[in-house]
C-alpha positions in Angstrom: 0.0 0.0 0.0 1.2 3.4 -0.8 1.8 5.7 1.6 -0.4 9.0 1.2 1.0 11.6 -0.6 2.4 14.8 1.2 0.0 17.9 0.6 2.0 20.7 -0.3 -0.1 24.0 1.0 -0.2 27.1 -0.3 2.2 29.4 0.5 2.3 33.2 1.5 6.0 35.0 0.8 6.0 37.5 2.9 8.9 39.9 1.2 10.2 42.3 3.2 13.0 44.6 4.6 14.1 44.6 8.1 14.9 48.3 7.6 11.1 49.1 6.5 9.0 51.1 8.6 5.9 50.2 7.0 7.1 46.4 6.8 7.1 46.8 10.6 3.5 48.0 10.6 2.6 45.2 8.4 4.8 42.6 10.4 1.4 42.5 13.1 -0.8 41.4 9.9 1.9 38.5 8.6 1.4 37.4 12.1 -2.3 37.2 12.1 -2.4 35.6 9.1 0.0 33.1 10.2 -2.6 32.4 13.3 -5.4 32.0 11.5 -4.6 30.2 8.0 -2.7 27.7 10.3 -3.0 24.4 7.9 -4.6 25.8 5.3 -0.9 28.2 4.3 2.5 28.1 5.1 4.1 31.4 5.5 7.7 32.0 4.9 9.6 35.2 5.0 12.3 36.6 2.3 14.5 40.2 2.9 14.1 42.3 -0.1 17.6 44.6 0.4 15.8 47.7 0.3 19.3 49.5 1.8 22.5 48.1 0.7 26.0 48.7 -1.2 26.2 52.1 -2.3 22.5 53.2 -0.4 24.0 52.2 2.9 25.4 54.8 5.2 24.7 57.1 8.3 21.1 57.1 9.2 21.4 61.2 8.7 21.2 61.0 4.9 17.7 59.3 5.6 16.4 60.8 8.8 14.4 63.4 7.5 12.2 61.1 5.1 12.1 58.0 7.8 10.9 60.8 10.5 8.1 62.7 8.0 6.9 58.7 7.6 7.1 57.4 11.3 3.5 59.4 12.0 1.9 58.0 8.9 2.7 54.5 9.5 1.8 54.8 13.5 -1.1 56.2 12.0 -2.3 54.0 9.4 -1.0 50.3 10.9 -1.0 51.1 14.8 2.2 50.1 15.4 4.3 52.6 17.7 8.0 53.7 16.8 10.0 53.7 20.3 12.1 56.7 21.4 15.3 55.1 21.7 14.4 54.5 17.9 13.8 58.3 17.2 17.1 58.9 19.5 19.3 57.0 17.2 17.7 58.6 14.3 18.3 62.0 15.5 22.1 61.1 16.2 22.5 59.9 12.6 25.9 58.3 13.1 24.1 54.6 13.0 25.0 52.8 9.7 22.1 51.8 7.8 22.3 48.8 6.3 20.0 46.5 5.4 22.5 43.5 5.3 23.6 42.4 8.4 19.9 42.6 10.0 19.2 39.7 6.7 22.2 37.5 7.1 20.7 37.7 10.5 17.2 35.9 9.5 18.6 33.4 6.6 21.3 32.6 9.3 18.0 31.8 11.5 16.5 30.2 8.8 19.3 27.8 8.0 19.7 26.8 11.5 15.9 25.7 12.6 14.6 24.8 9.0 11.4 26.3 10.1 10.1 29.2 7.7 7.6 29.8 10.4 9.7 30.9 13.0 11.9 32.5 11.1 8.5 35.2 10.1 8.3 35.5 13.8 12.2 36.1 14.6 11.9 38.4 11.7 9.2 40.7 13.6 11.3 40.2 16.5 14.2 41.8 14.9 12.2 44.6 13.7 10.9 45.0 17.0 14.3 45.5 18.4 15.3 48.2 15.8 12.5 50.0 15.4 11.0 50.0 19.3 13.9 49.4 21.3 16.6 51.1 19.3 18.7 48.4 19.4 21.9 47.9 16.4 21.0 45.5 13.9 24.9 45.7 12.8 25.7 44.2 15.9 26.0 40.4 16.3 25.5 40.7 20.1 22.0 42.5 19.4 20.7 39.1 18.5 21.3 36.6 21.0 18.5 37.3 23.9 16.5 37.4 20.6 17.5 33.5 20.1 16.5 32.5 23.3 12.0 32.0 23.0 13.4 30.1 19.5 16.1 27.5 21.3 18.6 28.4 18.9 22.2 27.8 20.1 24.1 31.0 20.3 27.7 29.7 19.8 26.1 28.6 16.5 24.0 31.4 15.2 27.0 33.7 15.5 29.3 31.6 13.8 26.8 31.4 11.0 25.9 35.5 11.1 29.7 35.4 10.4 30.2 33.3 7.7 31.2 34.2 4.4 28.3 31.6 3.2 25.5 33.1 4.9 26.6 36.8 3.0 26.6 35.1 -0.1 23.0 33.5 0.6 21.0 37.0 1.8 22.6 38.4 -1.9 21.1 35.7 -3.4 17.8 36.5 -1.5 17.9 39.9 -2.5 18.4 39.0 -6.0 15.4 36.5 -6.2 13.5 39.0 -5.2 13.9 41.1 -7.6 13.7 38.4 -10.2 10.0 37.8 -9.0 9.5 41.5 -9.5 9.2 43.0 -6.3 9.8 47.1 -6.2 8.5 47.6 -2.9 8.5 46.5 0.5 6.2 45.2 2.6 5.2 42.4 -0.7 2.5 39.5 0.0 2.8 36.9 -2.8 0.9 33.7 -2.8 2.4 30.9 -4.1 -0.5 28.0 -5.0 1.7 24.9 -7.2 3.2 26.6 -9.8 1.3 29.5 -10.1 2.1 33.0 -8.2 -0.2 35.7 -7.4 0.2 39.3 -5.8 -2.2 39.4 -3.2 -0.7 42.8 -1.6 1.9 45.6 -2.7 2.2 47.7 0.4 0.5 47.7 3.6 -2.7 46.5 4.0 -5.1 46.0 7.0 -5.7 42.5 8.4 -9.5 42.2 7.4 -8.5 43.0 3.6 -5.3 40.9 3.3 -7.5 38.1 4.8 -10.5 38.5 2.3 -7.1 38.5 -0.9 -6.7 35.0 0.8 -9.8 33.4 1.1 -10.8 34.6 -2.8 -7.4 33.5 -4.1 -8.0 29.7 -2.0 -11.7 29.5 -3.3 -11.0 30.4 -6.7 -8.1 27.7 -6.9 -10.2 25.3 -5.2 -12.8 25.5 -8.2 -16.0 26.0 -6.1 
């Protein structure tokens, strides 16, 4: 007798930036969707590198456009930029760079094989920038981040470090922008061989959710 075949589900890319305020907004919705299309869709995460090579530098040559956002994303998703946040944007000496904060999360990845936590460690990462401040460039920024996920430290640094796990977050970036994506946050649904766009940009839990359950049905064939 045959075993039963394994049922590949559907699967939402969730393409992002770590260094994308409205990513951060829309992290809370990836999240919810995650919840409540358990079994039904996998969710997975990929890093877009929206800041990187010669667009990486002192947060100062950015301030002034992340700051005029910040009110407009607290305002649209209900997510809350912290003040140690706003205080290393006013310094400007912090090197923004969208890099390091991605090797982070395929390092992750690699290490737990589990796309699922690495959406969550993802949001955590964001968290730590974009409420607590915190420097993604730093290795040492990561580890109590590790610790709800089990991952061994000694490991994940060694792999943040390698040359191997560079080369892999450029290689993300540039399937990313094979499949098209000029923006960040990105929702693409990936049913067998077919992909579809189900959002470009934020969008609101209720919406992204009604995307879902059209693009399921219609696949389905009822």
């Amino acid at each position: 007798m045959n075993p039963d075949p394994i049922v590949q589900l559907p699967e939402l890319l969730y393409v992002h930036d770590p260094l994308c305020g409205w990513c951060y907004g829309m992290s809370p919705v990836i999240n919810q969707v995650q919840r409540e299309f358990a079994g039904r869709v996998d969710v997975s995460v990929l890093c877009g590198g929206m800041v990187r090579d010669d667009d990486a530098g002192p947060i100062s040559e950015s301030w002034d456009y992340i700051r005029q956002s910040l009110v407009q994303v607290e305002d649209v998703t209900g997510v809350e930029f912290g003040e140690p946040f706003k205080a290393l944007g006013e310094a400007g000496t912090y090197y923004y760079d969208s890099e390091p904060p991605s090797r982070a999360i395929v390092a992750f990845r690699h290490l737990t094989q589990d796309p699922a936590r690495a959406v969550a460690f993802a949001h955590d990462v964001q968290t730590a920038f974009f409420r607590d401040g915190q420097d993604l460039n730093a290795a040492a920024t990561y580890v109590p981040l590790l610790v709800p996920f089990g991952v061994d430290e000694a490991e994940f640094l060694r792999r943040f470090a390698a040359p191997e796990t560079a080369t892999a977050a450029r290689q993300e970036f540039a399937a990313v922008a094979r499949i098209g994506v000029q923006g960040f946050p990105t929702a693409v649904v990936r049913i067998g061989e077919q992909g579809y766009v189900l959002a470009r940009g934020y969008q609101p839990f209720e919406q992204m959710r009604a995307g879902l359950e059209q693009l399921l049905l219609q696949e389905s064939g009822s």
